[in-house]
Each structure stands twice: as structure tokens, then as C-alpha cells.
N, CA, C and O atoms as a GROMACS GRO file, in nm:
protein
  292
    1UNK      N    1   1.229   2.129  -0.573
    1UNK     CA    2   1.182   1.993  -0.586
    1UNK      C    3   1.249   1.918  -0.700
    1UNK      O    4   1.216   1.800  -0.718
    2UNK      N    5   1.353   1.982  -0.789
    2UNK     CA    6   1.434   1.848  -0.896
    2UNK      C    7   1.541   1.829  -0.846
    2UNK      O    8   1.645   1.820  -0.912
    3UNK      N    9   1.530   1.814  -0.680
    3UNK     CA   10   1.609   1.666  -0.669
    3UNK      C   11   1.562   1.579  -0.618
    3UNK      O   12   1.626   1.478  -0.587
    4UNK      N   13   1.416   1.597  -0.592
    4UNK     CA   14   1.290   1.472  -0.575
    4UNK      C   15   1.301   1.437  -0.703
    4UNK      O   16   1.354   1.330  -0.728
    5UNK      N   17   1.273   1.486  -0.764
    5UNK     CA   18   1.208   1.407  -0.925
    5UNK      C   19   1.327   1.378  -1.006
    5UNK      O   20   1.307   1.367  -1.127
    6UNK      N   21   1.446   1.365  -0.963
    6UNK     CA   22   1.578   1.326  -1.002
    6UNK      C   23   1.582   1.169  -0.957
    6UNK      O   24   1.576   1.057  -1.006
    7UNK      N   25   1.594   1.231  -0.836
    7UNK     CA   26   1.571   1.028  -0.763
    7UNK      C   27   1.493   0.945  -0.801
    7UNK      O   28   1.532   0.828  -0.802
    8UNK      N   29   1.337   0.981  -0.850
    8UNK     CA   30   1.260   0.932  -0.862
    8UNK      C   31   1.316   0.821  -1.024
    8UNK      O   32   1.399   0.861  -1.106
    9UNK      N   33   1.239   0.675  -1.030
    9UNK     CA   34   1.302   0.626  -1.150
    9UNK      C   35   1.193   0.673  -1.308
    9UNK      O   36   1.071   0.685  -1.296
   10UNK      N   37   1.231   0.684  -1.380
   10UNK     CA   38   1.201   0.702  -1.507
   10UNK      C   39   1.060   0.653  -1.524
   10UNK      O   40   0.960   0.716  -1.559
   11UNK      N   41   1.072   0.550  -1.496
   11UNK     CA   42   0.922   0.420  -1.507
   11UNK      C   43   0.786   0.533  -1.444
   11UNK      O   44   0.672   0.537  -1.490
   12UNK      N   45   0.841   0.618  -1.330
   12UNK     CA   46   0.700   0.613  -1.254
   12UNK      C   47   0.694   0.804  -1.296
   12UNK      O   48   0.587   0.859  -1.271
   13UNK      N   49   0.812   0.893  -1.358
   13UNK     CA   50   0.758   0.979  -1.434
   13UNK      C   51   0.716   0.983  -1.569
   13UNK      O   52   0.710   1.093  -1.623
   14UNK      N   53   0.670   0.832  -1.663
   14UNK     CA   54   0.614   0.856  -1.734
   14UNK      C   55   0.477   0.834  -1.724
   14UNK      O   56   0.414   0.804  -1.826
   15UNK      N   57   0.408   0.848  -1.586
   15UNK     CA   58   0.277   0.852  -1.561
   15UNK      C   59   0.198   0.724  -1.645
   15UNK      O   60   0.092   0.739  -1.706
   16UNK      N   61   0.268   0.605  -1.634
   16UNK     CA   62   0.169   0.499  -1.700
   16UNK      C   63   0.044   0.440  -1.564
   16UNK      O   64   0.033   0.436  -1.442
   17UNK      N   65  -0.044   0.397  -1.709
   17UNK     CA   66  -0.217   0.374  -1.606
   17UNK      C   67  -0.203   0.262  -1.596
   17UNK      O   68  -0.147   0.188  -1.676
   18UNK      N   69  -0.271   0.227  -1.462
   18UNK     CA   70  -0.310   0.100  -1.453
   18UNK      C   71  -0.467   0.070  -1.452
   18UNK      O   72  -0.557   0.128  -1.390
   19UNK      N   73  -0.473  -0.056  -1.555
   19UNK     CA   74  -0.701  -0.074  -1.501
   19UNK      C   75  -0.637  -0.189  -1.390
   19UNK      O   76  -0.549  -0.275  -1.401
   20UNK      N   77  -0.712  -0.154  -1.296
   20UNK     CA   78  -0.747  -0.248  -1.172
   20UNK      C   79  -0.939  -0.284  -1.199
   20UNK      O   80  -1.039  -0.213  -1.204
   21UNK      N   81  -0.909  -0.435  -1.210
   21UNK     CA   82  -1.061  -0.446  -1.227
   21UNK      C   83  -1.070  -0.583  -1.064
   21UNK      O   84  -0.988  -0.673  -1.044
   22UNK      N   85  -1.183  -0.555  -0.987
   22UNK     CA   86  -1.185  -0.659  -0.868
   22UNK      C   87  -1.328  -0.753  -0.983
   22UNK      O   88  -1.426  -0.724  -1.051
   23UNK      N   89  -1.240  -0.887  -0.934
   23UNK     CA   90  -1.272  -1.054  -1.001
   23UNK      C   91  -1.367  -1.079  -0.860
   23UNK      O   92  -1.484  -1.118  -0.856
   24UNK      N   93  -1.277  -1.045  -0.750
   24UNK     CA   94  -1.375  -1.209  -0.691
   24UNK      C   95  -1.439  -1.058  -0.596
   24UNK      O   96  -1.410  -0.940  -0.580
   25UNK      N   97  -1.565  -1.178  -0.542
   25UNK     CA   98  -1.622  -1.054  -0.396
   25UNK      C   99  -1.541  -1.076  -0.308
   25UNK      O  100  -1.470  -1.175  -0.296
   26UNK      N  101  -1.550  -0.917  -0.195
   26UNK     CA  102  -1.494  -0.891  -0.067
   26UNK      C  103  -1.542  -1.012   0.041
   26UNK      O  104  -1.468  -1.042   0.134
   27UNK      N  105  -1.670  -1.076   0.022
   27UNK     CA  106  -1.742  -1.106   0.127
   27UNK      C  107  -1.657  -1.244   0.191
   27UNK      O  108  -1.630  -1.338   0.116
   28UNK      N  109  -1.614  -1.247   0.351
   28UNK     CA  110  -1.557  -1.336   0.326
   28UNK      C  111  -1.367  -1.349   0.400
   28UNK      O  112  -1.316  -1.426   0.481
   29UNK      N  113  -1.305  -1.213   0.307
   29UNK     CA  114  -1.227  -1.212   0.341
   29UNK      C  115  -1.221  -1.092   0.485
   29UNK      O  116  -1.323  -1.047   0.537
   30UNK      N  117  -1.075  -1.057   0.532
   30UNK     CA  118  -1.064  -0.957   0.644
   30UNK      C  119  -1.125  -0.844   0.608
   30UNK      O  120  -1.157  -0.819   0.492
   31UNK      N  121  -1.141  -0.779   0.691
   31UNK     CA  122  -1.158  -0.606   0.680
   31UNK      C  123  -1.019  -0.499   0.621
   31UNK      O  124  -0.998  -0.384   0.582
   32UNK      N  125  -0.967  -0.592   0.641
   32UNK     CA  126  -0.817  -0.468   0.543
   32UNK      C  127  -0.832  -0.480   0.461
   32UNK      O  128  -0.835  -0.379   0.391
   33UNK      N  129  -0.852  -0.604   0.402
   33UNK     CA  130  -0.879  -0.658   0.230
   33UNK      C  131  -0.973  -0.602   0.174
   33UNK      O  132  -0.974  -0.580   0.053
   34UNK      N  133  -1.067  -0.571   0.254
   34UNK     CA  134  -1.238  -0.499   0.171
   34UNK      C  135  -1.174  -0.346   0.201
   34UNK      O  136  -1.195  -0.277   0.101
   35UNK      N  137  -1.102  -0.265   0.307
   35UNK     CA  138  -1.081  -0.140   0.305
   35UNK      C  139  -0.973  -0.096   0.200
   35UNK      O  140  -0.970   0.013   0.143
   36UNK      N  141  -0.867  -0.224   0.180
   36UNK     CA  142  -0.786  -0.191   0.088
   36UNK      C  143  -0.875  -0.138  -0.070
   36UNK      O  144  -0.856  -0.032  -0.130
   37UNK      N  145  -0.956  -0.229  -0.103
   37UNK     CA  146  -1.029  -0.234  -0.219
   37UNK      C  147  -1.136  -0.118  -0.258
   37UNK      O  148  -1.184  -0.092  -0.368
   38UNK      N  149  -1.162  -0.048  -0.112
   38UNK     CA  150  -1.248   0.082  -0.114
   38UNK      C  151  -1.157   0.166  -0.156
   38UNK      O  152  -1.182   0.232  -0.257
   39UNK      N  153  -1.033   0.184  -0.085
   39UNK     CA  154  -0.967   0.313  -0.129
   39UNK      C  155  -0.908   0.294  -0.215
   39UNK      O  156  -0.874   0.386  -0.290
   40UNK      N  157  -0.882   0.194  -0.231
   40UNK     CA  158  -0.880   0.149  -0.476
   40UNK      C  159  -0.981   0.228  -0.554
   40UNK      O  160  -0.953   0.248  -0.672
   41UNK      N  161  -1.097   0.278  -0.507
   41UNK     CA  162  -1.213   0.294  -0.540
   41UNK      C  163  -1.301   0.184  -0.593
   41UNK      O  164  -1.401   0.211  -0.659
   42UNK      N  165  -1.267   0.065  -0.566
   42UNK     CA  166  -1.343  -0.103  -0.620
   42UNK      C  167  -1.446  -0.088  -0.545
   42UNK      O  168  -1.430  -0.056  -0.427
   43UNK      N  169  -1.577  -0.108  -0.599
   43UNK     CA  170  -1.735  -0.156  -0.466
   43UNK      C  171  -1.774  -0.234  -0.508
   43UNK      O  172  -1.851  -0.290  -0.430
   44UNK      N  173  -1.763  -0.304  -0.646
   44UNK     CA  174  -1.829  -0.445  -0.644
   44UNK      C  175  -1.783  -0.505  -0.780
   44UNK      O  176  -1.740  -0.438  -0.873
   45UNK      N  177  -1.794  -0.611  -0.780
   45UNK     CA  178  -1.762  -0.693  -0.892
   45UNK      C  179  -1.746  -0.687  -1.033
   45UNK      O  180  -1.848  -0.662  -1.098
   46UNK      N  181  -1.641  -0.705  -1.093
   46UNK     CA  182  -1.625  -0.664  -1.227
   46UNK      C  183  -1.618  -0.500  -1.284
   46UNK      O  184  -1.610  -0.457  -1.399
   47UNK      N  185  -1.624  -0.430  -1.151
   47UNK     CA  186  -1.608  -0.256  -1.178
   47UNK      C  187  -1.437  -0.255  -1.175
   47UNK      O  188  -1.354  -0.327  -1.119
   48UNK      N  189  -1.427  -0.148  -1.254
   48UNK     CA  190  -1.274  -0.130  -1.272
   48UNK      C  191  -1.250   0.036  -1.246
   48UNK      O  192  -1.323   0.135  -1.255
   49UNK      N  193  -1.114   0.012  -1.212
   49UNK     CA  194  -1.075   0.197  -1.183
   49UNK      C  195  -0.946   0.225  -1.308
   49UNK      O  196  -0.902   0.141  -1.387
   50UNK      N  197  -0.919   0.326  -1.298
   50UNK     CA  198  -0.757   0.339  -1.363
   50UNK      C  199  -0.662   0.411  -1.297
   50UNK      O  200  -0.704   0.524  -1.271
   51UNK      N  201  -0.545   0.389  -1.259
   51UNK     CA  202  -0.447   0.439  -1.129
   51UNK      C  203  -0.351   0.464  -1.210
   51UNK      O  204  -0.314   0.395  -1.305
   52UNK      N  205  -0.304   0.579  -1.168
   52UNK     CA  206  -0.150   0.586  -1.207
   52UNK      C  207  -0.040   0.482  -1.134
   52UNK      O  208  -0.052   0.452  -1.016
   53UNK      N  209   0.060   0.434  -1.212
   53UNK     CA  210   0.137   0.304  -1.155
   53UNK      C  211   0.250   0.422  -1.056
   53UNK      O  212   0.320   0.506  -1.112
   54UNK      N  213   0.247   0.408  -0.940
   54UNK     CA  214   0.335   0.472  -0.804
   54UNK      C  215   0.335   0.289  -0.749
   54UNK      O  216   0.288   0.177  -0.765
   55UNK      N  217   0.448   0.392  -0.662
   55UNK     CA  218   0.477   0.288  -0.558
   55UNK      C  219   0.385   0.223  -0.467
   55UNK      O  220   0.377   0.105  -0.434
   56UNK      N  221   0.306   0.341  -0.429
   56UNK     CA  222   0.170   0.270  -0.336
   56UNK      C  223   0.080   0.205  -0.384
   56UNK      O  224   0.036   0.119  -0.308
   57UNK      N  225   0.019   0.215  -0.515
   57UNK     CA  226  -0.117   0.173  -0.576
   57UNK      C  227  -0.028   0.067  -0.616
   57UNK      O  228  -0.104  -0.006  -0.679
   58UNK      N  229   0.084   0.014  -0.619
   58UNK     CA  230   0.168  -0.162  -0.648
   58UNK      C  231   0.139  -0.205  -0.527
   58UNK      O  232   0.080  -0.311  -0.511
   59UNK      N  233   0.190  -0.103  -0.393
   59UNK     CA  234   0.177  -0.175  -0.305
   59UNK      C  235   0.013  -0.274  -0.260
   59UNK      O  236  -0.009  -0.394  -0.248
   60UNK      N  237  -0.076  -0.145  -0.245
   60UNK     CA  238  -0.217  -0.211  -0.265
   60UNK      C  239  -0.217  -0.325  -0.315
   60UNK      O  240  -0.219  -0.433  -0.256
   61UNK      N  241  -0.213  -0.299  -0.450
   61UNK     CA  242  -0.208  -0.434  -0.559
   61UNK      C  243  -0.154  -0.546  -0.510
   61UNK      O  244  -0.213  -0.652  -0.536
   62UNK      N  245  -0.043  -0.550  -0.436
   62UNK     CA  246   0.007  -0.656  -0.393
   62UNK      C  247  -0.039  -0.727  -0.311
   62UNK      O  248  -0.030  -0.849  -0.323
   63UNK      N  249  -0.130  -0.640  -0.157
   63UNK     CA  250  -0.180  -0.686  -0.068
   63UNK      C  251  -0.309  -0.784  -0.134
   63UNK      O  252  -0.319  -0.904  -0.110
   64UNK      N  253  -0.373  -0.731  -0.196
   64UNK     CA  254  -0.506  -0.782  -0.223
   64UNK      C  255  -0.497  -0.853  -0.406
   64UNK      O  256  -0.597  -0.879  -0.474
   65UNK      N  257  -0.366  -0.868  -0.448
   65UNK     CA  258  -0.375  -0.962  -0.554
   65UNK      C  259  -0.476  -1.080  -0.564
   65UNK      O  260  -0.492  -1.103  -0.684
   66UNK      N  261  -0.530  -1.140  -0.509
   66UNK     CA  262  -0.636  -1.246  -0.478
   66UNK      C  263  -0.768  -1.220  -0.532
   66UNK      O  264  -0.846  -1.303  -0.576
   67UNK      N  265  -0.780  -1.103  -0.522
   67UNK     CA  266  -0.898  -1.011  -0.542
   67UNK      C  267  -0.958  -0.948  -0.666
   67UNK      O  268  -1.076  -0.947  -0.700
   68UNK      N  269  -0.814  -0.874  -0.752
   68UNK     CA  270  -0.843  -0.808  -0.848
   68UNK      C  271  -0.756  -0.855  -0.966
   68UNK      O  272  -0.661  -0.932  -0.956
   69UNK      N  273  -0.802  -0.796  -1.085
   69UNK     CA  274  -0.724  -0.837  -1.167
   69UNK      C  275  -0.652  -0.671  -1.251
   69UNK      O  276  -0.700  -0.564  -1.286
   70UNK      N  277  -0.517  -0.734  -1.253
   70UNK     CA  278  -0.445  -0.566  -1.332
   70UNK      C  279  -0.383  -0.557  -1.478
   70UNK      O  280  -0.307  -0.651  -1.498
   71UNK      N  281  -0.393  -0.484  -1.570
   71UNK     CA  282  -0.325  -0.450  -1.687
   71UNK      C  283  -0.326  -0.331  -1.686
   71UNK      O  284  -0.404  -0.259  -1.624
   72UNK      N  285  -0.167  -0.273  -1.807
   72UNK     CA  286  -0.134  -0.176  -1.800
   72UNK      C  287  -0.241  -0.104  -1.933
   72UNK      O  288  -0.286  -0.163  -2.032
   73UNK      N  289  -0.260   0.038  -1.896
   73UNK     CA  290  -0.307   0.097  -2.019
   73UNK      C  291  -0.232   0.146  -2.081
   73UNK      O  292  -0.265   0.199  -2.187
   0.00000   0.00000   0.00000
């Protein structure tokens, strides 16, 4: 496996956190938008998680930017 973690860029093996905190309610918007936000682990307002920054948990982030608010830890 180190020529997976060769390719991989620098940024995402130094395991930095992200707080994802959700601002506004689900109610309202689609059902991807509220499922995206479950498997964030988000259930309601002003609760926050902490994610490691990967490619996917940006991607999330991106879909449902509207929703939550992010800083790095």
C-alpha cells in the first residue's frame, strides 16, 4: 500500500479536522440534502461533528454548503 499513500497529496496525510456545525434546518429542503446531513452525523441545529478533511467529507460539504457552517481545527 506505499504507492497509495505516495499518490495521495500531503494536505490529506496530515489528518487535519474539520468542525462541521449545521446553521439552518433540513425542513424544507430535498431528501438528499437532509440524508447528506445524517451521514455527516448533523440531526439538528447548531450540533456540530468533527471530520477528518478527505476528499469525500469536502465533497459532502460542498453539496449541502447552504446548510452548514465549516472551520478547520
Amino acid at each position: 500500500m506505499l504507492i497509495k499513500e505516495k499518490s495521495l497529496s500531503k494536505k490529506f496525510l496530515i489528518n487535519n479536522m474539520l468542525k462541521i456545525t449545521q446553521i439552518k434546518s433540513a425542513i424544507g429542503y430535498k431528501p438528499k440534502a437532509k440524508r447528506t446531513l445524517f451521514a455527516l452525523g448533523l440531526k439538528k441545529m447548531n450540533h456540530y461533528v468533527e471530520k477528518t478533511d478527505t476528499p469525500q467529507i469536502r465533497g459532502m460539504i460542498k453539496k449541502i454548503d447552504y446548510l452548514i457552517k465549516v472551520e478547520e481545527v
